[in-house]
ZADO-522622 format. One record per residue: residue in one letter; x, y, z of N, C-alpha, C, O, CB in turn. Coordinates in steps of 0.001 Angstrom, whole numbers, plus 524288, in hexadecimal, padded with zeros to 5 digits. Each point is the difference from the previous one (the first is absolute). Glycine has a CB too. Layout:
N
AXYZXYZXYZXYZXYZ...
This chain:
268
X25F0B57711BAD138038A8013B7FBAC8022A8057D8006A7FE97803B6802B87FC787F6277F7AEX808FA80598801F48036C80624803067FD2A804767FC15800127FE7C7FB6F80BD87FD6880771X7F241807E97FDA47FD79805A57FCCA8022C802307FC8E7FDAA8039C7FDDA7FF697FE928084AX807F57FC727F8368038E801867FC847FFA87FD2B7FCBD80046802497FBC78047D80108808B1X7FA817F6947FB04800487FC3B7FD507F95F801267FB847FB847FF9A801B380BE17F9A48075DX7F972807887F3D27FBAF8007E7FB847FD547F95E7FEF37FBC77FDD4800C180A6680B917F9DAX7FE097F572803AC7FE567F8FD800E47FCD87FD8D8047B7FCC37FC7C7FF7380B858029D7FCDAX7F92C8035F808837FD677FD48803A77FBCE802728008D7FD067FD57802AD809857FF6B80133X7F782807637FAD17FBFE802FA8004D7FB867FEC47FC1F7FB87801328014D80AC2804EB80220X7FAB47F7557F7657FD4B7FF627FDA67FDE27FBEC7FEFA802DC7FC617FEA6800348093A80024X7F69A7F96E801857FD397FBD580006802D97FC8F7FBA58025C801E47FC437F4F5802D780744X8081D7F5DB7FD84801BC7FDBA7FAE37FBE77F9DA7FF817FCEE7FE2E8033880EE4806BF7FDA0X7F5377F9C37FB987FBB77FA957FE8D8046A7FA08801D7803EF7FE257FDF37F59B807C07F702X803FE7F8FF80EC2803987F9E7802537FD697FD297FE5D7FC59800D37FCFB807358001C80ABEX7FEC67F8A07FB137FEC97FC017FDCD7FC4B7FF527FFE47FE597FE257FBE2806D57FF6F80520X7F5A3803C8804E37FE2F7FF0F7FFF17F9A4801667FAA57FBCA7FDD57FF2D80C35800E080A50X7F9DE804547F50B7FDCE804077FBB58002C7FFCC7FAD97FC98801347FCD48052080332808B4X803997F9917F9A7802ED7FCD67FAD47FE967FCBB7FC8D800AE7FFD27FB3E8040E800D38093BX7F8F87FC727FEBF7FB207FB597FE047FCEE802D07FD48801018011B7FB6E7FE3E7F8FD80BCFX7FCFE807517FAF17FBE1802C37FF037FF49803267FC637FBDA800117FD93803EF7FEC580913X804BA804D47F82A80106803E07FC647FF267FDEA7FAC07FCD6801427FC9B80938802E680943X7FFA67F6447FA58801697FDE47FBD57FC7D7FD657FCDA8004E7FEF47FB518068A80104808D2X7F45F7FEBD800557FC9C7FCB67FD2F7FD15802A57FC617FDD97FD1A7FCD3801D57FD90809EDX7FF5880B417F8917FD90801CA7FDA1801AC8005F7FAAB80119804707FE817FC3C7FE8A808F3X8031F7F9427F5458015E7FEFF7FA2C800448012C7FDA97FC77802CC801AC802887FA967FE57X8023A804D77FA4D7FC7E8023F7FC057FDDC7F9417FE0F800BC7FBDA802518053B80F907FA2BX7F7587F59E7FEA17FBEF7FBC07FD27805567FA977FFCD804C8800778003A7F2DC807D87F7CBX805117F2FD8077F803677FCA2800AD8027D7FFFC7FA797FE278026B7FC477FD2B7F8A380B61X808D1802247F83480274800B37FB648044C804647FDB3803217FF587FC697F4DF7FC668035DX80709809A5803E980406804437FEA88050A7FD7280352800D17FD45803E07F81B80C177FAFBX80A417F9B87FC79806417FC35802A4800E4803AB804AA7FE24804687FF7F808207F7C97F6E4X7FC978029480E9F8016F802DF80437803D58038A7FBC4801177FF177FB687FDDC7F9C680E65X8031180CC97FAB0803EA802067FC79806987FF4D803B08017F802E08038E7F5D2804FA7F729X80B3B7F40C80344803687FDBF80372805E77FF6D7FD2E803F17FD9F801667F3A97FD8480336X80702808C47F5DA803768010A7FD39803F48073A800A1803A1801B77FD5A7F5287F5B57FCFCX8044680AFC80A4C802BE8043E80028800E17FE78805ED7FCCE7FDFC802F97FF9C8092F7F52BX80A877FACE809377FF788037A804507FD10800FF803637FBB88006D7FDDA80764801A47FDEFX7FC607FEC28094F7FDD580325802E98013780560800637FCC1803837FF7F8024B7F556803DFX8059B807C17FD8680158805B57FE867FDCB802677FA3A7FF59804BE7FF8A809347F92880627X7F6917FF277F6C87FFCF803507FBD57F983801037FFB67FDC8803DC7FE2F80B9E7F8707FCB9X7F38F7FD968082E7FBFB8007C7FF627FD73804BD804BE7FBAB802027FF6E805337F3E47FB93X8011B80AC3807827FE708042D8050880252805377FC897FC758034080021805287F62780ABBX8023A8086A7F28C800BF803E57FD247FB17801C47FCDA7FD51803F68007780BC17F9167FFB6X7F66C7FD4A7FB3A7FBD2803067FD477F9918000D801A37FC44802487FE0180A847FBB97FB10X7F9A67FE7680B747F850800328012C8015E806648035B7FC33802F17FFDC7FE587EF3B80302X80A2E80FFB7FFE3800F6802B08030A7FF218060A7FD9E7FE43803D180259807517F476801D7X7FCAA8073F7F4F47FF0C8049F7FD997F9A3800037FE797FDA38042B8007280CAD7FC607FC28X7F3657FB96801E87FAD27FE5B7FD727FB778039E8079E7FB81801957FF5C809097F04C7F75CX7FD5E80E5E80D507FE837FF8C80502800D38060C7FF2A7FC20802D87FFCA806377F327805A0X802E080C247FA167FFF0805F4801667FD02803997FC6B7FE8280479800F2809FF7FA07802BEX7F6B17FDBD7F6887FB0A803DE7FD4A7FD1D800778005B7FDA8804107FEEE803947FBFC7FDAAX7FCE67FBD1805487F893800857FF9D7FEFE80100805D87FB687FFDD801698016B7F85B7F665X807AA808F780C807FB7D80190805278004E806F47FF887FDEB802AB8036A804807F396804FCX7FF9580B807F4567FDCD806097FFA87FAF77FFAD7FD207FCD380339801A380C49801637FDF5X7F4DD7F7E07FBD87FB567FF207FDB87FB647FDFA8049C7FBFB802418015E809C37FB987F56FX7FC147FDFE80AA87FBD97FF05803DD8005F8028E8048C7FD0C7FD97802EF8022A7FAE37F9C9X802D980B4D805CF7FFF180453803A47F9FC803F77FDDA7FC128014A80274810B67FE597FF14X7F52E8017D7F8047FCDF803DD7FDFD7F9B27FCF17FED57FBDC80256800BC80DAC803397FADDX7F6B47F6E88032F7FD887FC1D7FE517FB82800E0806C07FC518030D8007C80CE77F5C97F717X7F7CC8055780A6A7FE35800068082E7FE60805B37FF547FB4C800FD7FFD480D237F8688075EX7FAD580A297F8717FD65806A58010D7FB65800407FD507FC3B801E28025180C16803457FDF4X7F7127F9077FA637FD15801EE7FB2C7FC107FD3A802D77FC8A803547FFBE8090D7FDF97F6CEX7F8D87FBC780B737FD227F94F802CB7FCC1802DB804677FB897FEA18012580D6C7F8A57FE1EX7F8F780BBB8027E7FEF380224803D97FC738054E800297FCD48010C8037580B0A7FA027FE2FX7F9778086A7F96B7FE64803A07FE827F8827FDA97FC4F7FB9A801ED8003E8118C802F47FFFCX7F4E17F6C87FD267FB8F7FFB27FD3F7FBED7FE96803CF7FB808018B7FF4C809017FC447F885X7FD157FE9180D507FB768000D803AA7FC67804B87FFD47FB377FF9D7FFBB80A547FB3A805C8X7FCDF809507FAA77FB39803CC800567FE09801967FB4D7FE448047A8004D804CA7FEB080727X7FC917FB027F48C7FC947FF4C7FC4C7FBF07FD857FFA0801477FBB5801BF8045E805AA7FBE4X7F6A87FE6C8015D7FA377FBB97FDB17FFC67FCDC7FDB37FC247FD257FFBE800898072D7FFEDX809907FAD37FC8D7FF707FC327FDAE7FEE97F9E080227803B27FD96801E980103809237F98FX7F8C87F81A8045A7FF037F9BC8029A804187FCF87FF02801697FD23803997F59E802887FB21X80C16800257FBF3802A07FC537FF8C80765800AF8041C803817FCFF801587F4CD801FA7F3BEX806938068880B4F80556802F48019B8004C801E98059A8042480168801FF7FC6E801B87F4E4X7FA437FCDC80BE5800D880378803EE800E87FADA806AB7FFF780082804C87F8A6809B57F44BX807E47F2888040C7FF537FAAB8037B80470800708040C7FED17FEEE804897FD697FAA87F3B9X8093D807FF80696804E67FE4C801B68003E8018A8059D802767FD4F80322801C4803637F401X7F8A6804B080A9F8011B8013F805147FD637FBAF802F6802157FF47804467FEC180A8E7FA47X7FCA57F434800CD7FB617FD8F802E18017B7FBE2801757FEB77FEBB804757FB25804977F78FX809377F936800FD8012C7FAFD800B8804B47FE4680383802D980348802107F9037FCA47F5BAX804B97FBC9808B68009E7FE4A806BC805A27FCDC7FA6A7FF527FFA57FB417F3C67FE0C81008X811E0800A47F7E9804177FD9C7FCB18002F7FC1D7FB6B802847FF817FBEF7FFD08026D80B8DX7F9937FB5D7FB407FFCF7FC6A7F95E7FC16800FB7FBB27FFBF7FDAF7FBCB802E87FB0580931X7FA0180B877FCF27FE3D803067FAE180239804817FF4D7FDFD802AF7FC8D7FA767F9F9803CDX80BB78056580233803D5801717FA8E804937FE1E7FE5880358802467FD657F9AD8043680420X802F87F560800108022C7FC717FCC17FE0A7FDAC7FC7E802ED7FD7C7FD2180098802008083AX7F862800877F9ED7FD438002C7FA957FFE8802107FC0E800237FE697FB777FCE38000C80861X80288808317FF4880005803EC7FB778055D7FFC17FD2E8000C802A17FBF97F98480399808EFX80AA37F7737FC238057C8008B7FD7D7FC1B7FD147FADE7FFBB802987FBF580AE67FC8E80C99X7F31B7FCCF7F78F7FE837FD3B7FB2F7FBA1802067FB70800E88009E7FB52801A47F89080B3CX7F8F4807957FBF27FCD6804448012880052803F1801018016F80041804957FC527FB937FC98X80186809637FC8080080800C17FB2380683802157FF278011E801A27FB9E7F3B88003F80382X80F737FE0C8051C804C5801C07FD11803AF7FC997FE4A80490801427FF267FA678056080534X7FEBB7F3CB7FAEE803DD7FB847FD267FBFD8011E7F863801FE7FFE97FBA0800D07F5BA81086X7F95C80AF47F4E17FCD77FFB17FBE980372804D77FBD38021C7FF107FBC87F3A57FD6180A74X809FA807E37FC178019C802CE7FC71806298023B7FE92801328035A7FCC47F5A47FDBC80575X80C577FC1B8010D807787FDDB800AF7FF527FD337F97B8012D802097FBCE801BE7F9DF811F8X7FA257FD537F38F800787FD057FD41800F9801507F913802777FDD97FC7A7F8AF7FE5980C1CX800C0809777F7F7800488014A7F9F380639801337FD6F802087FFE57FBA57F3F48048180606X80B7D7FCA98034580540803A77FC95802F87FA4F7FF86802537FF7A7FBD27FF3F80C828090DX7FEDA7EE927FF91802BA7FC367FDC07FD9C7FD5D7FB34802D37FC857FE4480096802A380A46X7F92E801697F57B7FDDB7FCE87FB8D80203801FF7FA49801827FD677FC3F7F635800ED809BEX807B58081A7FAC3800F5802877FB87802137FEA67FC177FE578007C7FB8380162803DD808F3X8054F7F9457FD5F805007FE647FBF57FDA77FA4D7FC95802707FDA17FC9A806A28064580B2FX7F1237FABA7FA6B7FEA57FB147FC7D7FF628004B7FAE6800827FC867FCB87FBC6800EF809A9X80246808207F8FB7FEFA801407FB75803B48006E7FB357FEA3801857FBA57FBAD801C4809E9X80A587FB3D7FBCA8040A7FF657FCC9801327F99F7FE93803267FE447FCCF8003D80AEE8074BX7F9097F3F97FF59800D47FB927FE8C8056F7FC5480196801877FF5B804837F869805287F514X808747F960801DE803AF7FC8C8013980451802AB80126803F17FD808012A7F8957FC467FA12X8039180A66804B2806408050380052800F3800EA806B9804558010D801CD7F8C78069C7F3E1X7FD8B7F7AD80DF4800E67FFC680543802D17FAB4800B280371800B8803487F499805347FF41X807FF7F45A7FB8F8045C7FD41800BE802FA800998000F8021E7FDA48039E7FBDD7FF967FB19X8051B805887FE9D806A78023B7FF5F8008F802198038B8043C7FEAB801D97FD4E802F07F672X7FC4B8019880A6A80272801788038B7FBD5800688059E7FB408007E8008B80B8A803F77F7C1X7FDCB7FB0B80B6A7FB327FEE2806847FC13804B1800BA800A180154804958075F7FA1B80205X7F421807DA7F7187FDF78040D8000C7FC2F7FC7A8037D8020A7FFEF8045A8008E806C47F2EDX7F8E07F664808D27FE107FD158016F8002F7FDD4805EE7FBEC800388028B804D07FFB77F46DX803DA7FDF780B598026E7FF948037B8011D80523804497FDD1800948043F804C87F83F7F532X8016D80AAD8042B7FF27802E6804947FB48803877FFFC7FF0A801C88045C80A2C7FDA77FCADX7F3D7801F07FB7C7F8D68034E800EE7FF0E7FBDD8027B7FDC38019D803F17FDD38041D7F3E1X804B47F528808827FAD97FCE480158803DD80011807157FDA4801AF803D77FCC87F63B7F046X80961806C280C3B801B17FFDA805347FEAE8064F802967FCEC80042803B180B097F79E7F9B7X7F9C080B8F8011F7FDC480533802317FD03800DC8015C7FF478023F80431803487FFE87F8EDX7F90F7FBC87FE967FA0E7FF888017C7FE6A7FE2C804507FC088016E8024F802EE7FDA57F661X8043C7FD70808C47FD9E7FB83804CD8029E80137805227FEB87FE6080458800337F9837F528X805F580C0C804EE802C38035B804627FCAB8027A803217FFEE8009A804C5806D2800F47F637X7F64D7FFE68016B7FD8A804C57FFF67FA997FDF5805107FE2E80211803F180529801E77EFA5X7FBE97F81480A237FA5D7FDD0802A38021B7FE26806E87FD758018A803C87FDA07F96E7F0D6X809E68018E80BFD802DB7FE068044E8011B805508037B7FE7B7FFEA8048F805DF7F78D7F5EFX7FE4880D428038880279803CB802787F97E803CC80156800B08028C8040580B627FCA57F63EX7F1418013C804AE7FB358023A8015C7FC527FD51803437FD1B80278802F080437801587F5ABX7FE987F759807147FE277FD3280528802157FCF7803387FD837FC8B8023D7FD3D8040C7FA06X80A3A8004980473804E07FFD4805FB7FF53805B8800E780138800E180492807B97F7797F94BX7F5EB80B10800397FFB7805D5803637FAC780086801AA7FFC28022E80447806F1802E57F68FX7F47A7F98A8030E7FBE77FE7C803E17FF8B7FD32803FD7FCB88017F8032E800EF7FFCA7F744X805D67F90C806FC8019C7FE3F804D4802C180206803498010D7FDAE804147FDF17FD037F865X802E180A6280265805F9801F680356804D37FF8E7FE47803B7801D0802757F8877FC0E803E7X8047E7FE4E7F2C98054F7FFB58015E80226802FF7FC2C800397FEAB7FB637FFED7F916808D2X8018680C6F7FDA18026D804367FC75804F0800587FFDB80169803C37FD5C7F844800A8803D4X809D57F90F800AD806687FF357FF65800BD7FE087FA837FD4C7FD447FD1C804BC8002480CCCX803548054F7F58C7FF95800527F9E88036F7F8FC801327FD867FCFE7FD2F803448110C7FD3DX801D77F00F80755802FA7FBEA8009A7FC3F7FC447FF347FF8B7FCC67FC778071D806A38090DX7F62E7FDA77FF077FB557FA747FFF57FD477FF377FB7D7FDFF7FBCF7FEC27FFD280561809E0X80211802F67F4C17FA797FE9E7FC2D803D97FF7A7F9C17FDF47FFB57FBA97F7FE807A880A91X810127F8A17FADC803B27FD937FB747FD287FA67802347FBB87FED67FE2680F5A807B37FFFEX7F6FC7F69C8052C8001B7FBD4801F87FAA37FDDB7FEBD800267FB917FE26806C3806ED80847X7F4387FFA77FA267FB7E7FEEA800207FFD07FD707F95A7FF177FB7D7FE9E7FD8380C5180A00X804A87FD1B7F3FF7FF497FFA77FBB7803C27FB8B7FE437FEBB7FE037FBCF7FDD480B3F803C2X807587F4F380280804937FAC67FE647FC7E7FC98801157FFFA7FC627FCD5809AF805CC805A6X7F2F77FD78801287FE9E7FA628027B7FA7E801E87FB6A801C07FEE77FBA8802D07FDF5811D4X7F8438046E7F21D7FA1A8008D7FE4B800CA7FF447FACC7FD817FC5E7FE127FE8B809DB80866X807947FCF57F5E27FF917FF4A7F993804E77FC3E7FE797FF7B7FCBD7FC827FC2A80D738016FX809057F664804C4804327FCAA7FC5F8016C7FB9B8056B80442800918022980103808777F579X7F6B07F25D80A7D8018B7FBDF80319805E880126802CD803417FC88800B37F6C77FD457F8D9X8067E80A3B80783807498003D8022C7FEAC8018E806B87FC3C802E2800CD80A38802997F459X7FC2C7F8E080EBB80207801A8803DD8041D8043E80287802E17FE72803867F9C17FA5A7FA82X803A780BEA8006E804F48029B801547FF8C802D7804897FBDE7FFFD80276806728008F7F506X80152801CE809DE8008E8049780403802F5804FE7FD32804C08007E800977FBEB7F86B807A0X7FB8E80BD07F3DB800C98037D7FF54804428045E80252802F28033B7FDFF7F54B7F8B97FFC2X8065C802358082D802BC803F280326806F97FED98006E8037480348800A67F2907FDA48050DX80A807F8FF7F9A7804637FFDC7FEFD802F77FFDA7FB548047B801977FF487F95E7FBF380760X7FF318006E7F662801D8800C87F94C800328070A7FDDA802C5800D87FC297F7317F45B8016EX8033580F75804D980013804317FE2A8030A802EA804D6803B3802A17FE697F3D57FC267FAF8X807E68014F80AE880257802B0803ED7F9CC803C9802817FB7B8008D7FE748109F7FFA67FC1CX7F69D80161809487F9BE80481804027FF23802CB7FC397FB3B800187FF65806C18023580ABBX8008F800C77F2127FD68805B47FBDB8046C7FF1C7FC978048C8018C800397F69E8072080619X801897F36D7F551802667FF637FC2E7FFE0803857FB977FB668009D7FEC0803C07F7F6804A0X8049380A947F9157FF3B802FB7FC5A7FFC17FE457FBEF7FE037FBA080019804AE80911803C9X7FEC47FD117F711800537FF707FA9A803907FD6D7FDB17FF917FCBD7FC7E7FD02809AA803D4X807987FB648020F804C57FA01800047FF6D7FC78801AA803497FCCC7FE8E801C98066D801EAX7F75C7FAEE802F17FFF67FCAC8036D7FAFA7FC4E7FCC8800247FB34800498041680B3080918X7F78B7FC527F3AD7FCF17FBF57FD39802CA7FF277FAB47FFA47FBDA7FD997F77A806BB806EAX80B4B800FD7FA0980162800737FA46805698005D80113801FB804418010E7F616800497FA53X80B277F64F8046480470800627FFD08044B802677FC4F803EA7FD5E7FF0E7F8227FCD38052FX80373809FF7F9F28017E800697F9E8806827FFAF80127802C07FE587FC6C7F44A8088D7FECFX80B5C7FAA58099B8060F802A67FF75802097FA977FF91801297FFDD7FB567FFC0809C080AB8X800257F24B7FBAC8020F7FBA87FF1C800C18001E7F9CD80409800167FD637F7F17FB7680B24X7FFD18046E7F64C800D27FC827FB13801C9804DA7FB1B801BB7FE5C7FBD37F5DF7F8E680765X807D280EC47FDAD80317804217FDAB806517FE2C800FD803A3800567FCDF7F46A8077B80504X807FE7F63E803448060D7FF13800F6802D57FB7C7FD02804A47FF1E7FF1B7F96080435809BCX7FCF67F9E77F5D48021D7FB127FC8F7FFBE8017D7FC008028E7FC917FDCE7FB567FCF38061FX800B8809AC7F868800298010C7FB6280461802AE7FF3780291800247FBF07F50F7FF5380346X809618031E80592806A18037B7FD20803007FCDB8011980461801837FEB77FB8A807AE802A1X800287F1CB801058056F7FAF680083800867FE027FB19801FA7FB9F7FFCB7FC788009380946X7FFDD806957F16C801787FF7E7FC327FBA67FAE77FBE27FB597FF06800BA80EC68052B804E7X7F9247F9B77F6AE7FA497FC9B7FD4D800217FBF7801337FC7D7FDB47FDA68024C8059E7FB76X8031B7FA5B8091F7FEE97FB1A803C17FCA780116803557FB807FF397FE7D80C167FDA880121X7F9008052F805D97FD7E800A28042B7FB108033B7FD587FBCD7FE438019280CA38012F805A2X7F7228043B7F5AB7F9918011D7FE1A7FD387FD937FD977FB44800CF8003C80675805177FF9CX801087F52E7FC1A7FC607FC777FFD67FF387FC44804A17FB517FF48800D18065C801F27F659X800CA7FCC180B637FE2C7FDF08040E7FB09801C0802A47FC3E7FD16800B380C3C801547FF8CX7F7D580877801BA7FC74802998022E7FAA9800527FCD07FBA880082801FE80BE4803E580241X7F99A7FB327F6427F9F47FF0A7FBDC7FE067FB078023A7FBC67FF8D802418073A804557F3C4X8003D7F88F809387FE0C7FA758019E7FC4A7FFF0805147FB8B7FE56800BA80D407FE087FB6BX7FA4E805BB8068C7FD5C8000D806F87FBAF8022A7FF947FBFD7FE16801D580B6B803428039AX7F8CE803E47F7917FA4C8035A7FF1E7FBF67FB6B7FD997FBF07FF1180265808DA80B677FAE4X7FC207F3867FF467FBF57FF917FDCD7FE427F8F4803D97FBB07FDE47FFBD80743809D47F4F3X800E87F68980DDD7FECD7F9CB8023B7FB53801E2803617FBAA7FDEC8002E80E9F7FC9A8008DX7F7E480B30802CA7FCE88026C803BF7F949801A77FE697FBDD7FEDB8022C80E3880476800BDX7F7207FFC37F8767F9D9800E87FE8F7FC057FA967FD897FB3F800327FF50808E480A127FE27X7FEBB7F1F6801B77FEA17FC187FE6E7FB3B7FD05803FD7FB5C7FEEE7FF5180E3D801837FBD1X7FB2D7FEAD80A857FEC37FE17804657FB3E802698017F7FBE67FDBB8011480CBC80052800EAX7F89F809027FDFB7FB5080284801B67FB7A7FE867FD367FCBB7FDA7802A280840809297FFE8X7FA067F9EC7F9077FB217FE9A7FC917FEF47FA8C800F47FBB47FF167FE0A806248074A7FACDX800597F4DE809977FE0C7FBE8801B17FCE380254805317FB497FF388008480C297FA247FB07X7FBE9809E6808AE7FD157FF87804787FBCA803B08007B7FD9C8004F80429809B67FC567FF8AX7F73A806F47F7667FCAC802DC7FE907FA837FCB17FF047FB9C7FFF0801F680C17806197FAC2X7FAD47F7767FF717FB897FAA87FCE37FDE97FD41805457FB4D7FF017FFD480ADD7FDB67F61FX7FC7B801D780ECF7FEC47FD3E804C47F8CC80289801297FC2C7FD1A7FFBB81081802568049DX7F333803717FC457FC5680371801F37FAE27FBC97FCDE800257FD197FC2B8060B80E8E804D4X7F4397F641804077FD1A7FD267FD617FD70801507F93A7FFEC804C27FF4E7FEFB7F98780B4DX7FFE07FFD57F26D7FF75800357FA507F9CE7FF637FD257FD037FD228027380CD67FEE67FE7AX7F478805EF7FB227FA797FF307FF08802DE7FBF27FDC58049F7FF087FF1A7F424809028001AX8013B7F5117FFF47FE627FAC67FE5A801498013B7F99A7FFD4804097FD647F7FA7F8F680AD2X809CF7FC8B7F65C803537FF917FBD47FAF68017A7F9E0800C5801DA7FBA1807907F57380B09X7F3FF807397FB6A7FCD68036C7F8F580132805F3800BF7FFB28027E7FBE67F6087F7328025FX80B988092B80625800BF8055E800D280577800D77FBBC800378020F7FBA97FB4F7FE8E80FAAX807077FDD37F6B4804E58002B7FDA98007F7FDC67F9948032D8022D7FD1F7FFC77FCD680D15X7FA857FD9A7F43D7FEA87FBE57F9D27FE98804B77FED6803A98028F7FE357F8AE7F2CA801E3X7FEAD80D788004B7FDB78048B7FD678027E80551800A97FEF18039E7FD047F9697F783803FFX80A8D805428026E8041B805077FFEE804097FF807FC2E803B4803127FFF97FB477FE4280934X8009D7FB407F3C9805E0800187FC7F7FD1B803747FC52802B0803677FDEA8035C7F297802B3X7F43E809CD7FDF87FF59802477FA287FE8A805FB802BE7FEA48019A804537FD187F4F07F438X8058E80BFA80192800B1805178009F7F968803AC8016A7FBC67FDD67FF3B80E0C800267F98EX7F6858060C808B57FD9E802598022A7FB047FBDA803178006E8018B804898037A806B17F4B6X7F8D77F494806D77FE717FDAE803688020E7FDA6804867FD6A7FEC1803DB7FEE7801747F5DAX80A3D7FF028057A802B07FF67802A37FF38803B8805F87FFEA7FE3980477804CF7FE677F26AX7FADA80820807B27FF2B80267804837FAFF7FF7D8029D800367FFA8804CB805BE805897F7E3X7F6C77FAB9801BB7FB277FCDA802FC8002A7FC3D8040F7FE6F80067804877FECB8009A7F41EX8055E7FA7280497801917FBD780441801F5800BE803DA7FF457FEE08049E801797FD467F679X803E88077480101804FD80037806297FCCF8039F804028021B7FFBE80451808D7800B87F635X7F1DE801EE805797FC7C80424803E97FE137FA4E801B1803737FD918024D7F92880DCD7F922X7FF307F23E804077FAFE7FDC4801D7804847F8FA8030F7FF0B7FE54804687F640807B27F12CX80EF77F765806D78033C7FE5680363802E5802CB8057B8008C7FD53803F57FF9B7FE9C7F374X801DA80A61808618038680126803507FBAA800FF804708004E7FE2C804708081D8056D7F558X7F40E7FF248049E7FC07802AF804557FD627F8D3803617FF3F7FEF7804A27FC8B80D4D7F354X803CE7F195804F07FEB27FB14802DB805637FC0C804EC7FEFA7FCBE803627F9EA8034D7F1EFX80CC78023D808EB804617FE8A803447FEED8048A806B18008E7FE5280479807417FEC17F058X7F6E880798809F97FED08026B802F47FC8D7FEED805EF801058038A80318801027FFF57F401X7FA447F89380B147FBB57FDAE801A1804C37FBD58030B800647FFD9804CA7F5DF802267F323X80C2A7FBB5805858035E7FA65802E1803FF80583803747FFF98009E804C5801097F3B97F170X8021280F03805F680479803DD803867FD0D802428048B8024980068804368035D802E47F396X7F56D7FE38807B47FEB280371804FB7FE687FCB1803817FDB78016B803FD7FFBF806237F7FAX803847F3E8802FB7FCD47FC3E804DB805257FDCB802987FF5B7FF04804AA7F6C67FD4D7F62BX80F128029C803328043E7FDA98000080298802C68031C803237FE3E803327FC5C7FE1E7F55BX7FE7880C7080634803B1802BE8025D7FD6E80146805D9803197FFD0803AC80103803E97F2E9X7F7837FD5080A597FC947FF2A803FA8016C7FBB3803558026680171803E97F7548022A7F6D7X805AD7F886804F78037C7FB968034380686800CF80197801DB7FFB48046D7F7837FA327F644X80888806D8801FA8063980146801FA800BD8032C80322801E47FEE980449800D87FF9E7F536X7FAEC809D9804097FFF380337802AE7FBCA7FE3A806968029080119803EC80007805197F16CX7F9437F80A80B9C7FE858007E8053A8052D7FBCE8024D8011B801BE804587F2A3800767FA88X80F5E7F99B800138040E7FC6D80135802BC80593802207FFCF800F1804B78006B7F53C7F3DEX8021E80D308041E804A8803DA801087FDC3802828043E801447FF1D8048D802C8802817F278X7F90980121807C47FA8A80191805FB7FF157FCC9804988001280276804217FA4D800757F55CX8051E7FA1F806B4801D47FDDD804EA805F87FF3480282800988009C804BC7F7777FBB87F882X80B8C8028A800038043D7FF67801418028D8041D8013C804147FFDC8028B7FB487F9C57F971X7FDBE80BF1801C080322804CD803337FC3180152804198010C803B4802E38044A800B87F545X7F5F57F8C8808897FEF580133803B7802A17FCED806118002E801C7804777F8638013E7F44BX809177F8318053F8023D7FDC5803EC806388007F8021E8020B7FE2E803F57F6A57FCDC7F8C6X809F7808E57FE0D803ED801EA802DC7FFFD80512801D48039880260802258004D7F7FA7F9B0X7F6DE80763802EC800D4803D5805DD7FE8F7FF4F8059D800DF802C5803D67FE028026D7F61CX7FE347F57F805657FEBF7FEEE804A1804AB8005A802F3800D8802C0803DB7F7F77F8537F98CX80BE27FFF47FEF9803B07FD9B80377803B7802F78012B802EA7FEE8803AA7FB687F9E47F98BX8028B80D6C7FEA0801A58042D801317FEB080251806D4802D57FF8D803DC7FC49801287F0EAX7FC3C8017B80ACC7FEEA80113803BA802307FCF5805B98024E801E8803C47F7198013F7F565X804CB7F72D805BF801C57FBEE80546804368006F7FF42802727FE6C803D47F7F77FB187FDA4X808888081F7FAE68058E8004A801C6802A9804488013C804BB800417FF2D7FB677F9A27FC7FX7FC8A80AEB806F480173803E4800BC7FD987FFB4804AC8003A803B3803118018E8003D7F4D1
């Protein structure tokens, strides 16, 4: 492949791999999310991707530092070989993530109104996928959009072509289009409301895709302040299926860049 070409350079997930990926489900019964876009859905798992790998960057340092502590429960991380720390994403730094998605239970039926729920609980699980694909090696920010399409919202994409090699802020957050539609006067800005909101709609379906606690989790999260209880002891329990789902995909991506450097190489 030619050295200039970014595309050809970069490992990617084929057919043969595709299978495999896809099979990794969330719980039976969650609807696929087959109501957004790919572009829009690679936008927003893409912005959901560029926040949390400065957290889990810091998240790995801090991991690293507590090894040399005594604490038994904390000092484990240096020690362990890839799929025990791929554990620890669950153990203990999914355990104490989970609190901040639950919080809002405590308001009860007022987190229905609006997706608060949805994107903490997808972040959350960002959070768990993007921290153990960087214990396998796969630290490309492209792959581990992609990882996270296939692992929480059942989708297939190619990040790299839906965002471009170094995608910016315009590029996840489309805002100028639709500024441009709002000054084409009150036609074309309501139109552009419409689009906004069909779009966030779609998203909060392919948000909802992701795997889900079990349905008394959710029955008992409607009432107020126990509500947050559940949603902890449901979300922290979705956590266990993601790190096992992302572990399988990421060593998939891990091999496949390992085999195009092979064929790199033979072809040099």
């Amino acid at each position: 492949p030619d050295p200039s070409d970014h595309r050809a350079s970069r490992p990617r997930l084929t057919g043969r791999s595709v299978g495999r990926v896809n099979a990794l489900t969330p719980r039976e019964g969650a609807a696929p999310a087959a109501t957004v876009s790919d572009r829009d859905l690679a936008r927003t798992i893409g912005c959901v991707v560029a926040a949390v790998r400065p957290a889990v960057a810091g998240v790995r340092v801090a991991s690293l530092f507590a090894g040399l502590t005594p604490i038994p429960v904390l000092n484990g991380y240096p020690r362990r070989d890839a799929p025990g720390r791929a554990h620890w994403w669950v153990l203990p730094v999914g355990a104490v993530s989970t609190a901040i998605v639950a919080w809002p239970g405590v308001l009860g039926p007022v987190t229905r109104v609006l997706p608060i729920n949805s994107v903490l609980g997808f972040a959350n699980q960002t959070v768990v996928v993007v921290g153990v694909a960087g214990e396998y090696g796969v630290t490309d920010y492209h792959q581990q959009v992609d990882l996270v399409a296939r692992v929480l919202a059942r989708r297939h994409i190619d990040a790299f072509e839906m965002l471009g090699a170094h995608p910016g802020v315009g590029d996840l957050v489309p805002v100028g289009p639709v500024i441009e539609q709002v000054r084409g006067g009150i036609g074309e800005a309501v139109g552009a409301v419409r689009s906004v909101w069909r779009t966030v709609r779609a998203v909060r379906t392919a948000l909802d895709a992701r795997p889900q606690p079990a349905p008394v989790f959710d029955l008992i999260g409607r009432l107020p302040v126990v509500g947050a209880v559940a949603g902890y002891l449901g979300e922290r329990a979705t956590l266990d299926t993601v790190r096992a789902r992302a572990s399988d995909g990421a060593q998939i991506v891990g091999l496949e860049a390992a085999f195009a450097g092979a064929s790199s190489q033979e072809g040099d």
